[in-house]
C-alpha positions in Angstrom: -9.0 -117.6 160.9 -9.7 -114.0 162.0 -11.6 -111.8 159.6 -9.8 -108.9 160.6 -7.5 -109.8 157.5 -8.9 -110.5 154.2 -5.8 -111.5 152.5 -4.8 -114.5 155.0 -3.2 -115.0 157.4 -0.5 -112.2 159.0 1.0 -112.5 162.1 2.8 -110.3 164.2 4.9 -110.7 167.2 4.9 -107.5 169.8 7.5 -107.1 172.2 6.6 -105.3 175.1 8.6 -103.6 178.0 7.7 -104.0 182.1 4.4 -101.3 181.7 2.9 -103.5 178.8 4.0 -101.2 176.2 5.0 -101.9 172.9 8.5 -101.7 172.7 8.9 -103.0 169.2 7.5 -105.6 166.4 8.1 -108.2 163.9 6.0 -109.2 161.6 6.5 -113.3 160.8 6.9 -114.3 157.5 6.0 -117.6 155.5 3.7 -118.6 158.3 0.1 -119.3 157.7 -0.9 -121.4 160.6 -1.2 -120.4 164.5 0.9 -124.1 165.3 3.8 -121.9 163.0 3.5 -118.3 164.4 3.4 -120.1 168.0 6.8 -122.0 167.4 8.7 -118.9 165.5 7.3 -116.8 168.4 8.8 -119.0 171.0 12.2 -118.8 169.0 12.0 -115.0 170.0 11.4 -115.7 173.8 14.4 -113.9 175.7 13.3 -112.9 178.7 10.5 -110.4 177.6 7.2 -110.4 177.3 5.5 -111.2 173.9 2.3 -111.3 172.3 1.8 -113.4 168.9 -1.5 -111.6 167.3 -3.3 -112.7 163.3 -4.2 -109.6 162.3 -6.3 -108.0 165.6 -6.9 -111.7 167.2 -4.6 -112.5 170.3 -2.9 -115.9 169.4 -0.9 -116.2 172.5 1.3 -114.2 175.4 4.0 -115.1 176.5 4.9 -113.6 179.8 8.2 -112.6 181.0 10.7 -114.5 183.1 9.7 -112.1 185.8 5.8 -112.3 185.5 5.7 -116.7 185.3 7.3 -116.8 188.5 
């Protein structure tokens, strides 16, 4: 686990728009492992880029329909 959060785990999902920019976050709920956070992330995937962090620790990208081709 990171020790960028003291209380657990908290992870976030960031969306971001074609310059890398944050367009807009949710934070996931009643998830404490990265095997969890991955597979809600992945529920979010619609054609944006994401990026699943615990607390300041990168968990995984996921790139945009765009970038994996």
């Amino acid at each position: 686990m990171s020790d960028c959060t003291p209380d657990g785990p908290e992870y976030k999902v960031f969306f971001l728009d074609e310059q890398g920019k944050i367009k807009k976050s949710k934070d996931l709920k009643a998830v404490s492992t990265d095997e969890e956070a991955i597979a809600k992330a992945r529920e979010l995937l619609d054609g944006r880029t994401l990026e699943l962090f615990e607390g300041c620790r990168l968990v995984q990208a996921f790139p945009s329909h765009e970038q994996s081709r």
